[in-house]
C-alpha positions as CSV (number, residue, x, y, z in Angstrom):
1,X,91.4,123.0,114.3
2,X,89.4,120.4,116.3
3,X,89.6,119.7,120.0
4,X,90.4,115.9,120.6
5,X,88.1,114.8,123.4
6,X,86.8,111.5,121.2
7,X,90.5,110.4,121.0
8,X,93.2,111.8,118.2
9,X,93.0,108.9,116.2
10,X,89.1,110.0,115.4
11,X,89.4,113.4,115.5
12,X,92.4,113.7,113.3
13,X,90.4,111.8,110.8
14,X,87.4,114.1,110.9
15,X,89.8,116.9,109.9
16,X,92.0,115.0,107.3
17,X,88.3,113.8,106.0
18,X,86.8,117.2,105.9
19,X,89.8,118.6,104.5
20,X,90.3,115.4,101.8
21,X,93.8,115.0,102.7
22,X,96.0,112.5,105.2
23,X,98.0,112.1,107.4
24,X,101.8,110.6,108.9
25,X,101.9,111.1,112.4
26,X,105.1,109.9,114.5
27,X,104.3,107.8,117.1
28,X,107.2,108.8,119.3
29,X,106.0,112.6,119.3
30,X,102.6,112.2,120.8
31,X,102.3,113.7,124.4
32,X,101.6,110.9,127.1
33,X,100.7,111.8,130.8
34,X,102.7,109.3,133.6
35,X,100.2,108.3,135.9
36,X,100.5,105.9,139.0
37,X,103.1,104.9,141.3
38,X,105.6,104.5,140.5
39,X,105.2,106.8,137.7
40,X,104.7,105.0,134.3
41,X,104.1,106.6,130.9
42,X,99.7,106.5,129.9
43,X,99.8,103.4,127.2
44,X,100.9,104.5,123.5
45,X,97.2,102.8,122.7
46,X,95.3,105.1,125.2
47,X,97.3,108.7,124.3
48,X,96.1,107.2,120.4
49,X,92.2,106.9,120.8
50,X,91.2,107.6,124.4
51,X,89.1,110.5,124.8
52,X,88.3,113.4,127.5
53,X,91.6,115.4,126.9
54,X,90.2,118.5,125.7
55,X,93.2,119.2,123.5
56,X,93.5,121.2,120.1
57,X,94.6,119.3,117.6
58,X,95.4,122.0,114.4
59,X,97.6,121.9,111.3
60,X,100.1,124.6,109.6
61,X,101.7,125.5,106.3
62,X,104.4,123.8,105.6
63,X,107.6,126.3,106.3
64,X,105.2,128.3,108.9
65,X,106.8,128.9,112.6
66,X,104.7,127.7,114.9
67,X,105.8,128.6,118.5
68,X,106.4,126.3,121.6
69,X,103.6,128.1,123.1
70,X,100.4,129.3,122.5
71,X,98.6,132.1,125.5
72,X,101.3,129.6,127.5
73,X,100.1,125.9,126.5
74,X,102.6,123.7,125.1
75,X,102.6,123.3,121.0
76,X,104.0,119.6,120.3
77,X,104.1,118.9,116.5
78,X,103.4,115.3,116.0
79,X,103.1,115.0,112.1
80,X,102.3,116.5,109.0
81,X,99.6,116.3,106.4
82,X,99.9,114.6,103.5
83,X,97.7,114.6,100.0
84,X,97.4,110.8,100.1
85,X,94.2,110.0,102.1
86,X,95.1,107.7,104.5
87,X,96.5,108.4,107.9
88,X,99.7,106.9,108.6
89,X,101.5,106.7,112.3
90,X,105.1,106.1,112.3
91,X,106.1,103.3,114.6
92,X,108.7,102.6,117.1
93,X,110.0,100.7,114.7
94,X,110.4,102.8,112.0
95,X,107.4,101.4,109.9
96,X,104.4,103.2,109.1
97,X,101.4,101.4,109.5
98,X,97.6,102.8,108.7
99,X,96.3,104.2,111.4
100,X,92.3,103.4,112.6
101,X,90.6,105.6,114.3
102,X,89.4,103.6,117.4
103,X,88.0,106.5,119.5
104,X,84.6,107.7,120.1
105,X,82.1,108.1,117.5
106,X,78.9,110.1,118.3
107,X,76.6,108.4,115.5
108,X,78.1,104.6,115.2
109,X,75.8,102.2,115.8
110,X,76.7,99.8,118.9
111,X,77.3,96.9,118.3
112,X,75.2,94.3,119.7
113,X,76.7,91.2,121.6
């Protein structure tokens, strides 16, 4: 379990790294805020690597129930883990692509412009 406040994308690859396994996540299933006015869904690219959402992002056995709710927050499952390394997101158009984390890394070195 890791709480995704660096962005998903980063934080799902700290656990599939630490765990040496990957990942297929389906793009459609990941939980986006609306925001503005008129209401309008938060960007795909945002939900995907933005940061500060103080989330739990966790993983189950295969064939394991996991509820709807946990001490009433919402469970959404959004992929599974594979045994192939790389992380995969499912597209809206049905393709999966490789997925790169893009969110915030604590010890990266900036780069300078």
């Amino acid at each position: 379990m890791i709480d995704i406040s660096d962005g998903l994308s980063t934080d799902l690859a700290h656990l599939c790294e630490e765990s040496s396994v990957g990942a297929e996540i389906e793009g459609f299933a990941i939980p986006r805020s609306r925001v503005g006015r008129p209401l309008r869904l938060v960007d795909a690219d945002l939900a995907l690597h933005g940061g500060e959402d103080y989330e739990l992002l966790f993983s189950a056995p295969t064939g394991k129930h996991v509820p709807t709710k946990i001490e009433g927050v919402a469970v959404t499952e959004i992929g599974r883990i594979t045994r192939a390394k790389p992380i995969r997101i499912n597209t809206e158009g049905g393709k999966f692509m490789k997925l790169q984390p893009r969110g915030w890394e604590h010890f990266r070195k900036p780069k300078i412009l």
